[in-house]
N, C-alpha and C positions, 0 to 999 in steps of 0.2 A: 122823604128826608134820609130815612136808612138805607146803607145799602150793602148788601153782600160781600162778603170778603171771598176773594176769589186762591182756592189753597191748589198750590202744584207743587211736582216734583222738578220742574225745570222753571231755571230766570229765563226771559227773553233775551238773545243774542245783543251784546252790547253797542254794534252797528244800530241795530232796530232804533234805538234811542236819535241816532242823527239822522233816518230817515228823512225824505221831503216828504211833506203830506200835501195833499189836492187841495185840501182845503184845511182852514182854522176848526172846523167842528172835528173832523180824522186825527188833526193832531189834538185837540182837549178832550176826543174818546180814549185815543191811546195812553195818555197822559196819568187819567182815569183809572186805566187798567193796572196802568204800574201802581198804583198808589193802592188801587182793593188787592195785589196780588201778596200773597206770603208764601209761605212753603209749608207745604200738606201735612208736617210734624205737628204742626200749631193747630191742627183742623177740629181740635177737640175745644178748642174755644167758642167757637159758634158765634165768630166776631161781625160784628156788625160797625158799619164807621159812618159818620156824620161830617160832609164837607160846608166850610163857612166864609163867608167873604173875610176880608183883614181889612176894611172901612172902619170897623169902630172897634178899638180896645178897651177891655175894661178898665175903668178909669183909674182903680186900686192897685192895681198889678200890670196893667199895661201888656195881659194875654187879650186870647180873643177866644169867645167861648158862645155856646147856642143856649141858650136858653130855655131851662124846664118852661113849659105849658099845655096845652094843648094839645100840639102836636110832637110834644116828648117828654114824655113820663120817666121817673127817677124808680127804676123798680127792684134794683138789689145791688148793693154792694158788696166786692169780696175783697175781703186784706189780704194781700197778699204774702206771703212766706219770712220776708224782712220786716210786716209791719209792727212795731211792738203797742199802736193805740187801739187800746179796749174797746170793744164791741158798746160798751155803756158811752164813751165818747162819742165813738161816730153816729150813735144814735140821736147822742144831746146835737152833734152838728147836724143833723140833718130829720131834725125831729119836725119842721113846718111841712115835710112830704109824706102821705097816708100811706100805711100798706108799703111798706119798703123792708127786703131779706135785709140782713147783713148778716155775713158771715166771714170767717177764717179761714185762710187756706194752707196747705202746706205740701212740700214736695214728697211723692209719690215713695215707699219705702224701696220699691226693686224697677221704678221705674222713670223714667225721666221726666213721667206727667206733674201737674200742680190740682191735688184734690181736697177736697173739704175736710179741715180738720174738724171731727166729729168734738173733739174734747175742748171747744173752743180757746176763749182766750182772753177773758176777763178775770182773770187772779190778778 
């Protein structure tokens, strides 16, 4: 289900994109490609991404989302740099899942990375 995010220094030529392909599978590998590719700045995410049909929306919000179970476990959450909800919040949300981080992030002091605020964020 998971799959690698693919980090480079260069986009693909924007011809590439109108290519003819041989077949439907050449063009849904390429497709594919564009969609895990980012650029190598980000490489310190260690991202991982989750593709899903668009068949059924969640009936509440009318997203479309995969679902925790079996084969995808809820294992850490991190707030990121804008968020201002307490670590005690996101725990009461998401308190039916065992064994889950959550943590606080915040931008890097001399650098443009996003690291763990040690001094959380529950005041």
């Amino acid at each position: 289900m998971l799959m690698d995010v693919i980090y480079t220094a260069t986009r693909p030529p924007p011809e590439s994109i109108y290519r003819a392909y041989q077949t439907q599978a050449e063009g849904e590998a390429y497709v594919r490609e564009l969609l895990l590719t980012k650029f190598n700045d980000w490489a310190y995410e260690d991202e991982v991404r989750v593709f899903t049909d668009l068949k059924t929306p969640d009936k509440a919000t009318g997203l479309h989302f995969v679902d925790f179970g079996e084969n995808l476990r809820l294992r850490e959450v991190i707030a990121g740099p804008l968020c201002n909800t307490k670590v005690s919040q996101i725990r009461s949300a998401i308190s039916e899942y065992d064994h889950v981080n959550v943590l606080k992030a915040r931008l890097a002091f001399g650098s443009f990375r996003v690291v763990k605020n040690e001094k959380g964020f529950d005041a």
